[in-house]
C-alpha positions as CSV (number, residue, x, y, z in Angstrom):
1,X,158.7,82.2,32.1
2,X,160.5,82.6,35.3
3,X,163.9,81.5,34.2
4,X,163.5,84.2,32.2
5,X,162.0,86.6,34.9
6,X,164.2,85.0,37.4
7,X,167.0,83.3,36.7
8,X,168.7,81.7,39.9
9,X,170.6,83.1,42.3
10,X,174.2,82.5,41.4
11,X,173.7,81.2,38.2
12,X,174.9,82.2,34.9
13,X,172.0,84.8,33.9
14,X,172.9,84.4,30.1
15,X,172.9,80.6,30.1
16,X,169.7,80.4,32.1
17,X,167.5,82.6,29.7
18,X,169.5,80.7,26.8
19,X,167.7,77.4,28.5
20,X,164.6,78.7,29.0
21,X,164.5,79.9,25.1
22,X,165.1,76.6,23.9
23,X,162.6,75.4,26.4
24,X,160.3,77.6,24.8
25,X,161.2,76.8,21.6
26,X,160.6,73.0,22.3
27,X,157.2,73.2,23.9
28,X,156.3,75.2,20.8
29,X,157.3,72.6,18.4
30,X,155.8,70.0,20.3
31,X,152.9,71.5,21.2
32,X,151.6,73.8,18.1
33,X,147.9,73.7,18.6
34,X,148.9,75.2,22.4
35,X,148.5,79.0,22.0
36,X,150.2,80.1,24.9
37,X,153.3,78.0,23.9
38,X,153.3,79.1,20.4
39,X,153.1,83.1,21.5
40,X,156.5,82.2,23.7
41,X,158.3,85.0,21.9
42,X,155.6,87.8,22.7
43,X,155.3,86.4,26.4
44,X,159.2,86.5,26.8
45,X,158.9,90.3,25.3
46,X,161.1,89.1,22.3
47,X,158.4,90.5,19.6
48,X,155.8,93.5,20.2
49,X,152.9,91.5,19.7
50,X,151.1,87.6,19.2
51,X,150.6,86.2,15.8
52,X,147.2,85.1,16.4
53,X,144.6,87.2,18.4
54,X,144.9,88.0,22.4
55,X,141.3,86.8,22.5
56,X,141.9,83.0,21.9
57,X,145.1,83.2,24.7
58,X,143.6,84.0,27.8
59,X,141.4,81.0,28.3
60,X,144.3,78.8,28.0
61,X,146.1,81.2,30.5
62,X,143.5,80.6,32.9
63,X,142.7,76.5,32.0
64,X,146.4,76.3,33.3
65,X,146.9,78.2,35.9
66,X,143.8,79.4,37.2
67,X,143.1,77.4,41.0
68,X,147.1,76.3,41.0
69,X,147.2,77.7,44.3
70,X,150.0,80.9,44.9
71,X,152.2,80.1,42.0
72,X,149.2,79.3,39.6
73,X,147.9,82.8,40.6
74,X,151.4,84.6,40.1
75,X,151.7,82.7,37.1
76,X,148.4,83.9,35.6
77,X,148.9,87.0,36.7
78,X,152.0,87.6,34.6
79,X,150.9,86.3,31.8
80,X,147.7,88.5,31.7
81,X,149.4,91.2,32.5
82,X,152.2,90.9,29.3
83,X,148.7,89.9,27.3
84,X,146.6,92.9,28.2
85,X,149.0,95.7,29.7
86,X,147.4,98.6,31.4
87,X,144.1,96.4,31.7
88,X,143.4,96.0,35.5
89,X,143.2,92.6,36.5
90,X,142.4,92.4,40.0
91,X,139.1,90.7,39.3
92,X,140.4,88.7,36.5
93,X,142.7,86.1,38.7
């Protein structure tokens, strides 16, 4: 998710992303029960929506990230807000 956001300074923007796909791709395959991992796609805005329902997503969202610290929170944050846009979150994180 933040390769894809954020790609490093300097680095080759294209080839980053292109990593961070595959990534995706691999955590999805090995993972398949995961949720979040198998939604990849709709998180990295590739498809309009998730295959399975929106619902069953954010507890995973929060299991993981949820008391991480700074980057837990950021992390959370994003993903609610590609989950749920327009919903206000503030209370949620």
């Amino acid at each position: 998710m933040l390769w894809d956001l954020l790609p490093p300074l300097g680095s080759d923007e294209t080839a980053v992303r292109r990593r961070a796909r595959s990534r995706a791709e691999q955590a999805a395959a090995a993972e398949p029960t995961i949720r979040l991992f198998r939604e990849w796609r709709f998180v990295s805005g590739e498809v309009e929506d998730t295959i399975g329902p929106r619902v069953y997503i954010e507890p995973e969202i929060h299991a993981r990230y949820t008391g991480r610290g700074e980057m837990g929170a950021y992390l959370a944050h994003t993903f609610l807000v590609r989950l749920w846009p327009g919903r206000h979150l503030g209370a949620a994180i």
